[in-house]
MDTraj code that builds the backbone (N, CA, C; nanometers):
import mdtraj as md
import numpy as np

residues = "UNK UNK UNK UNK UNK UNK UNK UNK UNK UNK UNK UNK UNK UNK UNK UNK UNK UNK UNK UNK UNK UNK UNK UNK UNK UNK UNK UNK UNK UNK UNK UNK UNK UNK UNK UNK UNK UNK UNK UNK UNK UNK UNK UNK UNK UNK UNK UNK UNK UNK UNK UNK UNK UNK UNK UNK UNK UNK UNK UNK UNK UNK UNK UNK UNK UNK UNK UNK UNK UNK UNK UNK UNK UNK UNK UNK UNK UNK UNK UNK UNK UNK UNK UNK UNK UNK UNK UNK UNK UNK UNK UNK UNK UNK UNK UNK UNK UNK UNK UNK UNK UNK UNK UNK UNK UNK UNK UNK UNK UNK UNK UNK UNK UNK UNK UNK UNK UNK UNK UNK UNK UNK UNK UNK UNK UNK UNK UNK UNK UNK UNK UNK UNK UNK UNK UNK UNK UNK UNK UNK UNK UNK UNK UNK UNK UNK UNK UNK UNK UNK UNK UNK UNK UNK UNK UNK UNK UNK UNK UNK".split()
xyz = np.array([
    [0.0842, -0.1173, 0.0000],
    [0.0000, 0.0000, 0.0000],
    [0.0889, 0.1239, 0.0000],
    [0.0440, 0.2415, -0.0894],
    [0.1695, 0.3789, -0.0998],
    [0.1226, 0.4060, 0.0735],
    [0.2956, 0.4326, 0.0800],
    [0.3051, 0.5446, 0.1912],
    [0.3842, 0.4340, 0.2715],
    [0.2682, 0.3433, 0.3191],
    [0.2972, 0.2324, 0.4056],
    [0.4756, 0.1587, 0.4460],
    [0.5624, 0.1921, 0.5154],
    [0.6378, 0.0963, 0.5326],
    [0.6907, 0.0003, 0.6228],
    [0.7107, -0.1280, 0.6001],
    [0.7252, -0.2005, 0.7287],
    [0.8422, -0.2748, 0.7499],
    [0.8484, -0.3388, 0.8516],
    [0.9858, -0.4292, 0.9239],
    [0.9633, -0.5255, 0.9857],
    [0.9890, -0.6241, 0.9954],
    [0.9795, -0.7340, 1.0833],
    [1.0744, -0.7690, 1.2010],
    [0.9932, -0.7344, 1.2811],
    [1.1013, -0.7947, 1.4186],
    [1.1707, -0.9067, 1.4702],
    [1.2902, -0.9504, 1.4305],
    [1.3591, -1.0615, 1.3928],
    [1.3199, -1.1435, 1.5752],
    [1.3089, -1.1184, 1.6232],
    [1.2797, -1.1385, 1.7662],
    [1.1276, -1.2112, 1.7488],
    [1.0318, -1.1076, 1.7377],
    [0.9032, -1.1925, 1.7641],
    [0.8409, -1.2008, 1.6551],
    [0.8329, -1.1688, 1.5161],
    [0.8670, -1.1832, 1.3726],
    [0.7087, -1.0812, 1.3670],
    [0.6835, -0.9963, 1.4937],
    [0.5879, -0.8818, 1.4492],
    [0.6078, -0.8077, 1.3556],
    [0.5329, -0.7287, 1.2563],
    [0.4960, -0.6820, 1.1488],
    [0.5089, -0.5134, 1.2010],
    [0.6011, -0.4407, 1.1940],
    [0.5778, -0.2922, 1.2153],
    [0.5629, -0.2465, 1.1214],
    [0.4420, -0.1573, 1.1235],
    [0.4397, -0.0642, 0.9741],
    [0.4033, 0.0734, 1.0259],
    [0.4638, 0.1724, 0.9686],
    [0.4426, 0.2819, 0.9753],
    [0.3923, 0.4306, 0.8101],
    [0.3500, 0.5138, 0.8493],
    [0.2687, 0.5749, 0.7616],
    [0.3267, 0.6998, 0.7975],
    [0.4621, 0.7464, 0.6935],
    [0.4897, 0.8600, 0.7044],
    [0.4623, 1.0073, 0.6259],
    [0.4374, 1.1331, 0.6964],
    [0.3603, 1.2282, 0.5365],
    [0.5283, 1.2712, 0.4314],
    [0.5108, 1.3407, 0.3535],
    [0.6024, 1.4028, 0.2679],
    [0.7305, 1.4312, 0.3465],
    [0.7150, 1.4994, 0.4582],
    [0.7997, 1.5374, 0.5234],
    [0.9085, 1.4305, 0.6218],
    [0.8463, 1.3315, 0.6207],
    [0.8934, 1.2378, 0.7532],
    [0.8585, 1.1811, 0.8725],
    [0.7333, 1.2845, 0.8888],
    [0.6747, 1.2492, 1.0108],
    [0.5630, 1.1389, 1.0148],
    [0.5429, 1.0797, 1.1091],
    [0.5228, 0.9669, 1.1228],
    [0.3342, 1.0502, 1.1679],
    [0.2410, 0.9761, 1.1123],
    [0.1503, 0.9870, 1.0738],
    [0.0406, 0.8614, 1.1843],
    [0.1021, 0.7253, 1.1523],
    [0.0414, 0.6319, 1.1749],
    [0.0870, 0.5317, 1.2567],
    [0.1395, 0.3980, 1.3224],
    [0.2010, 0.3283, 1.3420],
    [0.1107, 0.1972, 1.3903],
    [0.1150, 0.0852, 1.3712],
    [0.0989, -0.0030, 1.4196],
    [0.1956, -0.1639, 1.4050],
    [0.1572, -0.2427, 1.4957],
    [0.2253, -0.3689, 1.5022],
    [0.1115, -0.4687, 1.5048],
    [0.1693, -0.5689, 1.4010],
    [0.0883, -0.7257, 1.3788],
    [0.1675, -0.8376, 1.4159],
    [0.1077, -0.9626, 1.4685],
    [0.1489, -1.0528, 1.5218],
    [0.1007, -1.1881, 1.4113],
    [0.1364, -1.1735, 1.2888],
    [0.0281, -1.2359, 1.1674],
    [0.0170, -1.3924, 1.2101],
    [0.1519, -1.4342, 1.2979],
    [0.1206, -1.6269, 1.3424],
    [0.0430, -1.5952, 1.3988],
    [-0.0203, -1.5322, 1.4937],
    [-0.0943, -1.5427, 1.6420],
    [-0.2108, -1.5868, 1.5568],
    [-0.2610, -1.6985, 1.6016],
    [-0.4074, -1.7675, 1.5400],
    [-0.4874, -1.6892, 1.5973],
    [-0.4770, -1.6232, 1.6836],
    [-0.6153, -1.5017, 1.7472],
    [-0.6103, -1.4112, 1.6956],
    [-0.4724, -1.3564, 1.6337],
    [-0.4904, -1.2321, 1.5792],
    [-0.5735, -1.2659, 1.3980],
    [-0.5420, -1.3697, 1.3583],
    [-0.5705, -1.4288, 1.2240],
    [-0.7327, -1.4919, 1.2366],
    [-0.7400, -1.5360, 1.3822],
    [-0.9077, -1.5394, 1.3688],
    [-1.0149, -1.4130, 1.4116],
    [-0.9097, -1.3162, 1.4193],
    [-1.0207, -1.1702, 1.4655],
    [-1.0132, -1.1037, 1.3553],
    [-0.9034, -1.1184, 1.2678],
    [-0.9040, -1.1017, 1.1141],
    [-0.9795, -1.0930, 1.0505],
    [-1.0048, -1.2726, 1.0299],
    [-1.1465, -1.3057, 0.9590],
    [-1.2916, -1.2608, 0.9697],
    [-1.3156, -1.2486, 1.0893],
    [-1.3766, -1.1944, 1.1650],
    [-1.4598, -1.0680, 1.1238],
    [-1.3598, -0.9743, 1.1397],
    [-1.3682, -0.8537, 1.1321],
    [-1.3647, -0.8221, 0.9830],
    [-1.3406, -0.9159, 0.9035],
    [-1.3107, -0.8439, 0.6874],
    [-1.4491, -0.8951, 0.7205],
    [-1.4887, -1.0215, 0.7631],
    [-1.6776, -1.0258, 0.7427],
    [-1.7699, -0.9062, 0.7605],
    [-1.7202, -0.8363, 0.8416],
    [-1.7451, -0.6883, 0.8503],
    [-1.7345, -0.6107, 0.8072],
    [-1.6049, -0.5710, 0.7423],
    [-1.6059, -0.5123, 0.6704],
    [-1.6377, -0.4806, 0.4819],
    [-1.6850, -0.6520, 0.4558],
    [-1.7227, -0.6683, 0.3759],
    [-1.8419, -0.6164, 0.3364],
    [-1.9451, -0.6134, 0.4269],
    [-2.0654, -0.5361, 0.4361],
    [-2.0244, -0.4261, 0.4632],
    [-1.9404, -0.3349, 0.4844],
    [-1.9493, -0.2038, 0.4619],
    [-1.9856, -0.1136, 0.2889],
    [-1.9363, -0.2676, 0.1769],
    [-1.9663, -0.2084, 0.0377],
    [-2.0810, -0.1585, 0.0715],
    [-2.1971, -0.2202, 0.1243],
    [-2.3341, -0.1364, 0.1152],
    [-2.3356, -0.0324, 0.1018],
    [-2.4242, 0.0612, 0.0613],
    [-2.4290, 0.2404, -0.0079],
    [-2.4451, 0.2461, 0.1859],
    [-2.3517, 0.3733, 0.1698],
    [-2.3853, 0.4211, 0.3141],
    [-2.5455, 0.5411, 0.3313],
    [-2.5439, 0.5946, 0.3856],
    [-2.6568, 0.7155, 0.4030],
    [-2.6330, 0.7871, 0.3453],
    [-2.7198, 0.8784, 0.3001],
    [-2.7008, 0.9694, 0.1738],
    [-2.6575, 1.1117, 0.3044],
    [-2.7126, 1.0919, 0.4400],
    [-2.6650, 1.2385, 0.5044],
    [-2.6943, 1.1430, 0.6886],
    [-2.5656, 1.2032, 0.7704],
    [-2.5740, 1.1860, 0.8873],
    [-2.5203, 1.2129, 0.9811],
    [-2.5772, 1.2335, 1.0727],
    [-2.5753, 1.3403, 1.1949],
    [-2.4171, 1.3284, 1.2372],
    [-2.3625, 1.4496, 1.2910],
    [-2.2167, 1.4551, 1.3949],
    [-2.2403, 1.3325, 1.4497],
    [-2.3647, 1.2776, 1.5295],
    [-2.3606, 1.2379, 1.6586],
    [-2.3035, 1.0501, 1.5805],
    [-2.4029, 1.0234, 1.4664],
    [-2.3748, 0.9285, 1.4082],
    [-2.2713, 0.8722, 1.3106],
    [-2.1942, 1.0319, 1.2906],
    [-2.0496, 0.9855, 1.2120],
    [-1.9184, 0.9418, 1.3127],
    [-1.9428, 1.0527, 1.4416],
    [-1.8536, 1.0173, 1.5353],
    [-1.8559, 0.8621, 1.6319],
    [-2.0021, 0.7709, 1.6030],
    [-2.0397, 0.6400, 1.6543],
    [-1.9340, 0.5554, 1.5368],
    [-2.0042, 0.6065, 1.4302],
    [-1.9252, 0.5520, 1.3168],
    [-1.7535, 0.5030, 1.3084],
    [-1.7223, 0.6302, 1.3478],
    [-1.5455, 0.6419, 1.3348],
    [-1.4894, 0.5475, 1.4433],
    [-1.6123, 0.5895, 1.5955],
    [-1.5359, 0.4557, 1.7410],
    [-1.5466, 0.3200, 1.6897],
    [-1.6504, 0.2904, 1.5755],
    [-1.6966, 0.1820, 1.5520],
    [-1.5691, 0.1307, 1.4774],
    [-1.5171, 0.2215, 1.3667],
    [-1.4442, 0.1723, 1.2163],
    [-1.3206, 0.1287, 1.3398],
    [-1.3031, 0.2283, 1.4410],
    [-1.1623, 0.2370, 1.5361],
    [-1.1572, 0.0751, 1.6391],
    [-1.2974, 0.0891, 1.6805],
    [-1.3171, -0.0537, 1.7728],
    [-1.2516, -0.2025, 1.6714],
    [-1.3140, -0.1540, 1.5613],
    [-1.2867, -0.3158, 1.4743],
    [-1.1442, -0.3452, 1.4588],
    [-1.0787, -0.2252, 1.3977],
    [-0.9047, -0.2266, 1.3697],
    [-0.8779, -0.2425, 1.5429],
    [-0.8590, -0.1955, 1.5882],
    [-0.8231, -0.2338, 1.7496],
    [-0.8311, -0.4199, 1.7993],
    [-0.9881, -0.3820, 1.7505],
    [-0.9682, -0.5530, 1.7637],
    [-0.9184, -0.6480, 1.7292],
    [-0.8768, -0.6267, 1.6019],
    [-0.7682, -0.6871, 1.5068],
    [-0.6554, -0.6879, 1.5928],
    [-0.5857, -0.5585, 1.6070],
    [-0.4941, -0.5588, 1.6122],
    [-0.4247, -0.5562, 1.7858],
    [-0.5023, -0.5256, 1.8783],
    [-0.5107, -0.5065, 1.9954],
    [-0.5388, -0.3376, 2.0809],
    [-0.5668, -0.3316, 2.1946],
    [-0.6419, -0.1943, 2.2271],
    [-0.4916, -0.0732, 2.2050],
    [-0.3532, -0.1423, 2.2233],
    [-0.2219, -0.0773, 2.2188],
    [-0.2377, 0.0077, 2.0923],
    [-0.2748, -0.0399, 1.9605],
    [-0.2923, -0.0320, 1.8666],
    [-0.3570, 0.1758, 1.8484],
    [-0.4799, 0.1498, 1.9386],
    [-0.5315, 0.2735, 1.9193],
    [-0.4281, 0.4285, 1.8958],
    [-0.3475, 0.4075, 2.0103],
    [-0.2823, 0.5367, 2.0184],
    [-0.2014, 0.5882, 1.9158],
    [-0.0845, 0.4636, 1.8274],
    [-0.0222, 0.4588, 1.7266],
    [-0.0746, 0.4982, 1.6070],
    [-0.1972, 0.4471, 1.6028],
    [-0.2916, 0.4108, 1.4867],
    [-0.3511, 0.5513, 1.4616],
    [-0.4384, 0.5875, 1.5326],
    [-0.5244, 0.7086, 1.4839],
    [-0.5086, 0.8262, 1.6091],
    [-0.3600, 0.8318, 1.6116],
    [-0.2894, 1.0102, 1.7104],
    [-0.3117, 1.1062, 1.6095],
    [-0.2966, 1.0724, 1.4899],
    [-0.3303, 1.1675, 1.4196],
    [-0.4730, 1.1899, 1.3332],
    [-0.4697, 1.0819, 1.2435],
    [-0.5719, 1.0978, 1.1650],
    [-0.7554, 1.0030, 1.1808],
    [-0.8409, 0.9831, 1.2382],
    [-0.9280, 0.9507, 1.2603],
    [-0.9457, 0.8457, 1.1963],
    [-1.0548, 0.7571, 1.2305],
    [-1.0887, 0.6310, 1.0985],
    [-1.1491, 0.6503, 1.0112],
    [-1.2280, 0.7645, 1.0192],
    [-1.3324, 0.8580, 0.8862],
    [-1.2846, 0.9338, 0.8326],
    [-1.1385, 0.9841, 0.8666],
    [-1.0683, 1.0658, 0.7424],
    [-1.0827, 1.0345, 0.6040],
    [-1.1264, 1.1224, 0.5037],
    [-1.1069, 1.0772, 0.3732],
    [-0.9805, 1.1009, 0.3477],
    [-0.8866, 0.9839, 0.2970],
    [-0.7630, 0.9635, 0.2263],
    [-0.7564, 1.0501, 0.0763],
    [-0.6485, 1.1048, 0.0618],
    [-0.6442, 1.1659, -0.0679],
    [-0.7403, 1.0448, -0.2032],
    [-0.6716, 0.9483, -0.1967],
    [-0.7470, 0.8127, -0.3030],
    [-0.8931, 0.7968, -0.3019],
    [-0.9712, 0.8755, -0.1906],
    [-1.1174, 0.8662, -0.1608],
    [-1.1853, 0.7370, -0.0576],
    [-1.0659, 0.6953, 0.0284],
    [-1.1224, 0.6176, 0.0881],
    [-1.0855, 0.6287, 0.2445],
    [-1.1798, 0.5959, 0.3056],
    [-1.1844, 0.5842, 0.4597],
    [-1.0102, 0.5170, 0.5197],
    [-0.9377, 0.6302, 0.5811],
    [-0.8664, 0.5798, 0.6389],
    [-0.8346, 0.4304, 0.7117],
    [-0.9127, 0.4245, 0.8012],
    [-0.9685, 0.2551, 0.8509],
    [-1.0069, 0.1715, 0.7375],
    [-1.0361, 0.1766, 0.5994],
    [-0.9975, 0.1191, 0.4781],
    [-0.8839, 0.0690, 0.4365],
    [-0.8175, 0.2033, 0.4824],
    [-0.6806, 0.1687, 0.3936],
    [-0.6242, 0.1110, 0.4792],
    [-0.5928, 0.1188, 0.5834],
    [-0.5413, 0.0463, 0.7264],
    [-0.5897, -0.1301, 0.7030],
    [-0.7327, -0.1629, 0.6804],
    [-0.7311, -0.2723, 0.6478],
    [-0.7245, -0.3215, 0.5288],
    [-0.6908, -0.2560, 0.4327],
    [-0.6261, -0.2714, 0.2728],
    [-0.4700, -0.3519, 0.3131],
    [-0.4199, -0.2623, 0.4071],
    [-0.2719, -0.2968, 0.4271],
    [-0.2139, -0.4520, 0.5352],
    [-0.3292, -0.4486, 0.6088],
    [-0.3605, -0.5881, 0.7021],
    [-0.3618, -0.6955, 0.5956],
    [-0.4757, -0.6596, 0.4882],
    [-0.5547, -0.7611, 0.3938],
    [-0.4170, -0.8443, 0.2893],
    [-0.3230, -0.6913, 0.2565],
    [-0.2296, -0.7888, 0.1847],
    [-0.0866, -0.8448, 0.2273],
    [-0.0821, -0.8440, 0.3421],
    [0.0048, -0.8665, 0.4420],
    [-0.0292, -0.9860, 0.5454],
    [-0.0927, -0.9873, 0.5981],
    [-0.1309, -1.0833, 0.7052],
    [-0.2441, -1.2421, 0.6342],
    [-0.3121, -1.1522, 0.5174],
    [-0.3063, -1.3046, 0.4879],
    [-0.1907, -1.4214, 0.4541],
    [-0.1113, -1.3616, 0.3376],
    [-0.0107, -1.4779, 0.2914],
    [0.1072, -1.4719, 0.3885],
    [0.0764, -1.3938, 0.4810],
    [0.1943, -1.4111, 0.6744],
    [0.1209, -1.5554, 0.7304],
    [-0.0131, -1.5634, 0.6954],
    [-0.1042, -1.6233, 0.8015],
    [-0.1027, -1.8061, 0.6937],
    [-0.0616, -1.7724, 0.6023],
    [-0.0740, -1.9149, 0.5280],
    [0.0657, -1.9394, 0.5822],
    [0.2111, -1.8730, 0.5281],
    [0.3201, -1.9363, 0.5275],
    [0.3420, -2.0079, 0.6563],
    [0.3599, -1.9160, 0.7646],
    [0.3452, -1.9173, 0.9143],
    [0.3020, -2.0673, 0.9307],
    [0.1620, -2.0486, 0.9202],
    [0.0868, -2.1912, 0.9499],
    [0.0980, -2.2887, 0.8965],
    [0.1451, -2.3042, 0.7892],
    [0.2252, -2.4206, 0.7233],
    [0.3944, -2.4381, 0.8118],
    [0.4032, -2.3912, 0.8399],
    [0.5291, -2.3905, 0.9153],
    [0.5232, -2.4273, 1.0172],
    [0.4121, -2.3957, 1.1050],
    [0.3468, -2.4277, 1.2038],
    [0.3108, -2.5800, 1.2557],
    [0.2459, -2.6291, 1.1080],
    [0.1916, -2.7311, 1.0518],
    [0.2377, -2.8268, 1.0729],
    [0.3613, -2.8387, 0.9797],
    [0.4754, -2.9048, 0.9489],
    [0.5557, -2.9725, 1.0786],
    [0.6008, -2.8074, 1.1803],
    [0.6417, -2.8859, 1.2467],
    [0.5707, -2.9767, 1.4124],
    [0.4699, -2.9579, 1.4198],
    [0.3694, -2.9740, 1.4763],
    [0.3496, -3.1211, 1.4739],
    [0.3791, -3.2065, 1.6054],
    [0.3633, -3.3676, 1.5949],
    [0.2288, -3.3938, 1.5951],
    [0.2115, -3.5320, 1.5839],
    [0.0343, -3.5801, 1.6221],
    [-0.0121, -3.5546, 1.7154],
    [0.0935, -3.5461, 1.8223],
    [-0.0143, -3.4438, 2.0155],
    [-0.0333, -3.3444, 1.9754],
    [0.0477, -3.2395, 1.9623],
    [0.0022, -3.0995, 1.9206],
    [-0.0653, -3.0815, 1.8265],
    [-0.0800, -3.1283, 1.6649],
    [-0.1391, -3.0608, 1.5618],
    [-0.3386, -3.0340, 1.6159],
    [-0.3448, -3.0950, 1.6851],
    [-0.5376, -3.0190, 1.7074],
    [-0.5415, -2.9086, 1.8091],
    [-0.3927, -2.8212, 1.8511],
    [-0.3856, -2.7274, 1.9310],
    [-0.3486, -2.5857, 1.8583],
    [-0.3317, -2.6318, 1.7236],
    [-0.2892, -2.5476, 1.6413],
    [-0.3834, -2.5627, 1.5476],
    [-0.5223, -2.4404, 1.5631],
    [-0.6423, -2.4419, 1.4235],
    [-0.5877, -2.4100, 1.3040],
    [-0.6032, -2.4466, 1.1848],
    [-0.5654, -2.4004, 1.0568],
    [-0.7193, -2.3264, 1.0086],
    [-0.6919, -2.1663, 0.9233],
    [-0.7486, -2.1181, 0.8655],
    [-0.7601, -2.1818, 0.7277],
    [-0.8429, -2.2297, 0.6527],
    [-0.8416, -2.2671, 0.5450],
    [-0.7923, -2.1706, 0.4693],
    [-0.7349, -2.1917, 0.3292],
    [-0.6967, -2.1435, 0.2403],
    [-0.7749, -2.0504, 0.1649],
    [-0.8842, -2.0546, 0.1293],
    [-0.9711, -2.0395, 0.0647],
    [-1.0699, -1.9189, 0.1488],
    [-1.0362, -1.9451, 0.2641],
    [-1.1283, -1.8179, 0.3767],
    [-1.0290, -1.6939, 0.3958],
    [-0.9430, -1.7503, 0.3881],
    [-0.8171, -1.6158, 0.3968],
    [-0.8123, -1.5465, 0.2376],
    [-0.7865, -1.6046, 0.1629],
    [-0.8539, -1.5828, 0.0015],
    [-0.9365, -1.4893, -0.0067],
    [-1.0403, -1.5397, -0.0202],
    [-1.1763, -1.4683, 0.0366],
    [-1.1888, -1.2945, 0.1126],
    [-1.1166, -1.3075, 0.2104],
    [-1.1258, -1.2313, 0.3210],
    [-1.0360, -1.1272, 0.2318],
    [-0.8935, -1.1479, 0.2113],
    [-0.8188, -1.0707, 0.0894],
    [-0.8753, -1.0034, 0.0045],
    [-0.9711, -1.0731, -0.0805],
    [-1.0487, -1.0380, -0.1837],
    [-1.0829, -0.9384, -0.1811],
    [-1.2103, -0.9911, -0.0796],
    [-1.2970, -0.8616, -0.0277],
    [-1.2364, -0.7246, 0.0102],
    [-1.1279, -0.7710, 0.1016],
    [-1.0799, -0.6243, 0.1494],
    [-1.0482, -0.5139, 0.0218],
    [-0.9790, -0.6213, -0.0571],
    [-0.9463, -0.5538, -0.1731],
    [-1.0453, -0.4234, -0.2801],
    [-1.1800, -0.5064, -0.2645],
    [-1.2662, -0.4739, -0.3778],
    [-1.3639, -0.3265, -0.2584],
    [-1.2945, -0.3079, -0.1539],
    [-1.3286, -0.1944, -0.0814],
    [-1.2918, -0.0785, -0.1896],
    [-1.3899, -0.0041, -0.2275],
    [-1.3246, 0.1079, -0.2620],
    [-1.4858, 0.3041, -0.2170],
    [-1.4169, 0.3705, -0.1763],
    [-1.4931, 0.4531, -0.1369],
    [-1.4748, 0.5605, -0.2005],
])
top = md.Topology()
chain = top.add_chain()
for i, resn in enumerate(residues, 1):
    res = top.add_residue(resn, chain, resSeq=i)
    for name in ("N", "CA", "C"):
        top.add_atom(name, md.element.get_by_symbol(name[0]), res)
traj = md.Trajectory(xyz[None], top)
């Protein structure tokens, strides 16, 4: 995603990405944990959600209901990502900001989850998989292939 850049923490192989403007300054920040099967099943989760956001929104609505809106777009990415998340995430720019591209900040935020943490969340878990004996492998859920797919997709075909 433009703007977006990230690093992996050779330590706990978290996902830092940060969102800097023209100048340098740091705009955005968050961290992903893409093995964590909780973070990959609140994932799924949550693109089901956001999948139904294609619906036409309201043609007009109140302060009181855009600002429910934005805790709402903010609650879901949080949940994804954990409550730490908030402060990094939107110090600056809200989840209802319109992005220069025309889309909801908290869009693009999960635009950047969508193409990142899925194929983190396949390799990982094949790795996982693999080395995982016959006691352990039913302690370790596998996301199907095809739901993470899916979930990608969708995020993708977000456009506002």
């Amino acid at each position: 995603m433009e703007g977006w850049k990230h690093k992996v923490d050779s330590v706990t192989g978290a996902m830092k990405y940060t969102l800097t403007d023209d100048d340098g300054e740091i705009i955005s920040t968050f961290s992903v944990l893409p093995a964590d099967v909780r973070t990959g099943s609140r994932f799924m989760e949550v693109s089901e959600w956001f999948s139904k956001m294609a619906d036409p929104a309201p043609e007009k609505a109140t302060v009181e209901e855009a600002r429910e809106f934005n805790d709402v777009l903010e609650d879901k990415l949080c949940y994804v990502l954990g409550e730490k998340a908030r402060i990094g995430l939107f110090a600056v720019l809200p989840a209802t900001y319109l992005t220069p591209r025309g889309n909801l900040f908290a869009t693009e935020v999960f635009e950047v989850l969508s193409e990142t943490i899925g194929p983190e969340i396949k390799a990982r878990q094949a790795k996982t998989m693999e080395a995982a004996s016959k006691y352990t492998a039913k302690y370790v859920p596998a996301i199907p292939d095809e739901v993470i797919d899916a979930a990608v997709k969708q995020a993708g075909a977000l456009k506002y």
